[in-house]
N, C-alpha and C positions, 0 to 999 in steps of 0.2 A: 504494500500500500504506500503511494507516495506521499510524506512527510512537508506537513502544511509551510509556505511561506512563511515564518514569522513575521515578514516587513507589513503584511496586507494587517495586522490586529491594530495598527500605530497609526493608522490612514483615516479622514475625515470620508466620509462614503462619497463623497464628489471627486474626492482626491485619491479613491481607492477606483472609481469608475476612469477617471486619466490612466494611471497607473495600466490597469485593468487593456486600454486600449493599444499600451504603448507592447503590450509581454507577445515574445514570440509565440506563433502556435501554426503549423503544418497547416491547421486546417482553413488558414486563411489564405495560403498560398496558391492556386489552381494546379491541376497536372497538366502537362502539355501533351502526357500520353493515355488519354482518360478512357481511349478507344480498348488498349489493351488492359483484359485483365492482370492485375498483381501477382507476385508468387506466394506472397500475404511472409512466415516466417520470422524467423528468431538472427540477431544480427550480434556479435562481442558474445557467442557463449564463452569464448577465451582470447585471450590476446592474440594467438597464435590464428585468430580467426580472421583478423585486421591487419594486413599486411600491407607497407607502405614504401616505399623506396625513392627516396628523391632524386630527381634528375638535376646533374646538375650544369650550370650555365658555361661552366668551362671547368676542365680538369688541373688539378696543379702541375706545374713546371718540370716539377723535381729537385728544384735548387732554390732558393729566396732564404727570407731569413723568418716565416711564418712555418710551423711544424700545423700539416695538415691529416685530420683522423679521420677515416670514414668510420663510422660508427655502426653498430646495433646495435638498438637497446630493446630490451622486456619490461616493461613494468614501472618504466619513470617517467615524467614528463623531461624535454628538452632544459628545462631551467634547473632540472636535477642534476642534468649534469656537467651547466656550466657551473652549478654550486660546488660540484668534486672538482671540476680543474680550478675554481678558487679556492680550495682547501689545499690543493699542489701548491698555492703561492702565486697563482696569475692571477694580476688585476682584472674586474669583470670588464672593463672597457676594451680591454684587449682580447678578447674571449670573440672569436667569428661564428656565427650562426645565420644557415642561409634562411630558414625556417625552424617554426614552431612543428612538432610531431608529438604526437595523442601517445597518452601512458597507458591507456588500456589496447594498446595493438604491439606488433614488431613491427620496427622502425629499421631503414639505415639510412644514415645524413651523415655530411662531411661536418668537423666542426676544426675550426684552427685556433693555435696558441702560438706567440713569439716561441722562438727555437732554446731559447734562453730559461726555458722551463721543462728541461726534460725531467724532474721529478712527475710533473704535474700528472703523466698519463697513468701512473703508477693509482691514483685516487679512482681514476675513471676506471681502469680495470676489477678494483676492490668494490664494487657495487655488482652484487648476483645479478644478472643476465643483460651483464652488460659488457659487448665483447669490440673490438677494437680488429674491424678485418684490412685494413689497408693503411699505409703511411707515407706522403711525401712531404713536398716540400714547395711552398710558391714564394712570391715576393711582397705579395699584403696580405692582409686577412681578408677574410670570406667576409663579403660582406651580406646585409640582410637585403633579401630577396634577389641573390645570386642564382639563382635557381629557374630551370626553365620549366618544371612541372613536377607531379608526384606519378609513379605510376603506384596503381592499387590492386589487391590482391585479396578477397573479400568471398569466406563462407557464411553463406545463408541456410543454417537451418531449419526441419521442421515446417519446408515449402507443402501449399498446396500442390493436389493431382495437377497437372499441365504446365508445372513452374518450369521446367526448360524452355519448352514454346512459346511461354509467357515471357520470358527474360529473354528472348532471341529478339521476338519480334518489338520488343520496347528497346532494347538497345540500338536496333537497326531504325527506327523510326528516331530515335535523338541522335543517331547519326546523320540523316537527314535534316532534320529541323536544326540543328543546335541542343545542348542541354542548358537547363534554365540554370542561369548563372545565380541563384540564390545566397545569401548571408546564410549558412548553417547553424544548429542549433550553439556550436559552440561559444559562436559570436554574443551570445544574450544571456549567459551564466546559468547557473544553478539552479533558479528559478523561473527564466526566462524575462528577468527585467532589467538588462541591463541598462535598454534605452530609458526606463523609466528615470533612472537614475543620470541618464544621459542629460536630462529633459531638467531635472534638479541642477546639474551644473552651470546650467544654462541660465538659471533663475539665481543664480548665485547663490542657490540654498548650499548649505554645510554637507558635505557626501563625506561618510566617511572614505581611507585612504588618502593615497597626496598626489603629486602632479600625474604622475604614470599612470596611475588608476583611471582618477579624472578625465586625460584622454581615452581611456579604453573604452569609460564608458558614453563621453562621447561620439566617437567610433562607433557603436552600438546605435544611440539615434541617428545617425547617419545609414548606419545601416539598413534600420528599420522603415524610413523611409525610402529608400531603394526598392526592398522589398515589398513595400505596399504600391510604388510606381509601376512596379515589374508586375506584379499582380491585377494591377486596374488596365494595363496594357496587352494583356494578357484576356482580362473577360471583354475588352473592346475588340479583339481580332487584328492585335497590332502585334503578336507575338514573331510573326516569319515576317514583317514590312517593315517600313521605314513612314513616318511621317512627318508633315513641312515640320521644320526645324529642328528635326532630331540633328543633332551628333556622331553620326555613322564611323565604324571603325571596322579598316579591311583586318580581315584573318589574316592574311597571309603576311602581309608588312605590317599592320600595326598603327597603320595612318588615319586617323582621325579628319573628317570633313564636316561643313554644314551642308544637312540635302535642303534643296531649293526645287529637285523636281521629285516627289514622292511617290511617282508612276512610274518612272522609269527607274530609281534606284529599289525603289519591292523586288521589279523583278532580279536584283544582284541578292538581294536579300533572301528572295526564295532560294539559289542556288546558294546559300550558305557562304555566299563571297564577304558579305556585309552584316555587320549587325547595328544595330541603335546603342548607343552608350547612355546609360542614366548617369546622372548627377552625386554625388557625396559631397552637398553643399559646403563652401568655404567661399574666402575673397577672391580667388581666381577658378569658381566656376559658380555663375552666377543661373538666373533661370533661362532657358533656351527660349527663342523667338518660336511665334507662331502655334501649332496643333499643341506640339511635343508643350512647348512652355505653357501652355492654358492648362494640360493636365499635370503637370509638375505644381502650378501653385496652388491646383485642388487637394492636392498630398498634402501642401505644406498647411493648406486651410480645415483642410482634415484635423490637422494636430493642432490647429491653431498655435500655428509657428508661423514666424517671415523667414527671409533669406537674410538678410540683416542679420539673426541673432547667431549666423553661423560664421561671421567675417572674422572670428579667431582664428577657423582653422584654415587653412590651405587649400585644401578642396581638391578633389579628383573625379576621374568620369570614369566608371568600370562596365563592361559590355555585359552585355542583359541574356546574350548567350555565348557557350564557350565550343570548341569543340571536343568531340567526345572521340579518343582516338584510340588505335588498335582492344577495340573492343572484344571478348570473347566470354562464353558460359560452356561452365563444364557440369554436367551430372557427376561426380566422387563417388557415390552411395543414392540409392534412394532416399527421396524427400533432406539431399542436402546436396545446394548449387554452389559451384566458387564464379565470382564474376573478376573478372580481372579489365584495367585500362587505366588512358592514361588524363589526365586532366592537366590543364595552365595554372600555375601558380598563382596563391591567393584560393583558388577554387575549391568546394566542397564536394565531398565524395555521397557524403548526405544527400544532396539534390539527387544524385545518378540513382542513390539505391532505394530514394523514395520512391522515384518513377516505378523501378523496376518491382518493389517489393507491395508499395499502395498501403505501407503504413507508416507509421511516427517513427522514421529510424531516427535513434537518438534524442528524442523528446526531450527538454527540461524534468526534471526531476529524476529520470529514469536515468542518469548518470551520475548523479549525488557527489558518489564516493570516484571517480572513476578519474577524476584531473585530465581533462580534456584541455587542451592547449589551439590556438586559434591562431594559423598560419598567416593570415588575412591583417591579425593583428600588428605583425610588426610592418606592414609594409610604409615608407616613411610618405606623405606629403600628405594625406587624404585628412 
């Protein structure tokens, strides 16, 4: 049974109804594969169930003066174990991470330390299931969001009769369309309020934590508006299109445009060449002109927010869908699938295995105990 909020007892009932409005929840979000039934199923019966591997944006040298570790780990989060190479005696500043990676899965990520701390790997080894498969050597640190993707590795058990079929023909269908680039559960905490508490900082109420926190949660209402954008866009039939004034950004380079003709760039949009970028309000990204910008300040009137109250932060534009790449499903056993691919970094694997599964993978509450970590989170400008 999941274990009540305490925050919601402390709340005026108007201010437990905001709150209330702000918390993530699956079921507010659309499927984009609603055609296909789910394989319904059980997701993390063990770590070894959530396999992750990060890809990374370039390999080290061999030579420089930063000592580079590919890593696996069991059972920790990513900040566990810059805490052991800060127990070696490396400052955390100098500690390289390309990403955040989940403690309830098997992980491997590169992490690097100045060469000048060879005690340090000694701490990282002394931690149970946490193994140390590769060593070189570059000329800086890794920096955050060095990384060109995750690929994923992912048993689903206890599927219903036709969960192969079921999972073939939804992956081949988000291969076509795009997968919905959603904010994952991880993004919204424990109870799924992060934003709410995003929404306090805002107001310059008192949150507890201090500055790192405060952006996170932050980050969080940003988020959630994103996701509520993607979702209204979504029940208007603007999921595979582009409209006047969107932000479009090619797959293949990366290049961001304003469309000016929305008939002709759909159809780059149907072939998956283009997608619409939403908004993660800040002082350099303001609300977009025209259709896109009319529904963006309904979002923000939704929450009864401006764009205004978000000129502290920076602002960025992230694509509304990603691509969904070298996808495959294996039957293991009866009534247990392994789905394996690869996703763009920042991106959630959450979104894919919602599609494919048609339940709350990873729900708030249903991870409590489980220190889930938020890749999304460290990326710097937004």
């Amino acid at each position: 049974m999941s274990e009540p909020d305490p925050t919601t007892s402390q709340l005026t009932q108007d201010e437990a109804a905001v709150r209330d409005r702000l918390l993530f929840r699956w079921a507010d979000l659309p499927l984009v594969t609603s055609e296909v039934p789910g394989t319904g199923g059980t997701v993390r019966s063990a770590p070894e169930d959530f396999r992750v591997t990060e890809l990374p944006a370039y390999l080290p040298e061999g030579s420089g003066s930063h000592r580079y570790l590919l890593v696996e780990k069991r059972g920790y989060t990513t900040r566990e174990l810059v805490q052991a190479l800060m127990r070696g005696g490396v400052e955390e500043k100098a500690i390289g991470v390309a990403g955040l990676k989940d403690k309830a899965a098997v992980t491997v990520q590169w992490l690097s330390v100045p060469k000048r701390y060879p005690e340090a790997v000694a701490e990282l080894l002394a931690l149970p299931g946490v193994r140390v498969l590769e060593e070189s050597y570059h000329r800086n640190k890794l920096g955050i969001g060095h990384l060109r993707g995750n690929r994923f590795e992912i048993t689903v058990r206890d599927v219903a009769p036709g969960a192969l079929e079921h999972a073939r023909a939804t992956l081949a269908a988000l291969r076509a369309r795009g997968a919905p680039n959603w904010f994952g559960p991880q993004r919204f905490g424990r109870f799924g309020g992060n934003a709410y508490d995003g929404l306090r900082v805002l107001r310059k109420e008192k949150v507890p934590g201090g500055h790192r926190l405060q952006r996170f949660f932050l980050s969080a209402l940003q988020s959630q508006l994103f996701n509520t954008l993607l979702a209204r866009r979504i029940d208007r039939g603007w999921y595979e299109r582009v409209v006047q004034g969107d932000w479009a950004r090619k797959h293949d380079t990366g290049g961001t445009f304003l469309v000016t003709d929305a008939e002709a760039e759909s159809e780059r949009a149907r072939r998956l060449e283009i997608s619409a970028t939403l908004p993660l309000f800040g002082r350099k990204v303001k609300l977009s002109p025209d259709d896109a910008g009319a529904l963006e300040q309904a979002v923000l009137d939704e929450y009864e927010l401006r764009w205004a109250q978000f000129a502290a932060r920076h602002g960025d534009r992230r694509s509304s869908r990603v691509l969904l790449e070298a996808s495959e499903v294996r039957e293991d056993e009866p009534g247990t699938l392994t789905l394996a691919f690869t996703l763009p970094r920042g991106s959630y694997a959450t979104a894919v295995l919602r599609e494919v599964t048609k339940t709350e993978v990873d729900a708030p509450f249903e991870r409590a105990e489980q220190g889930s970590e938020d890749e999304g989170a460290l990326a710097p400008g937004a």
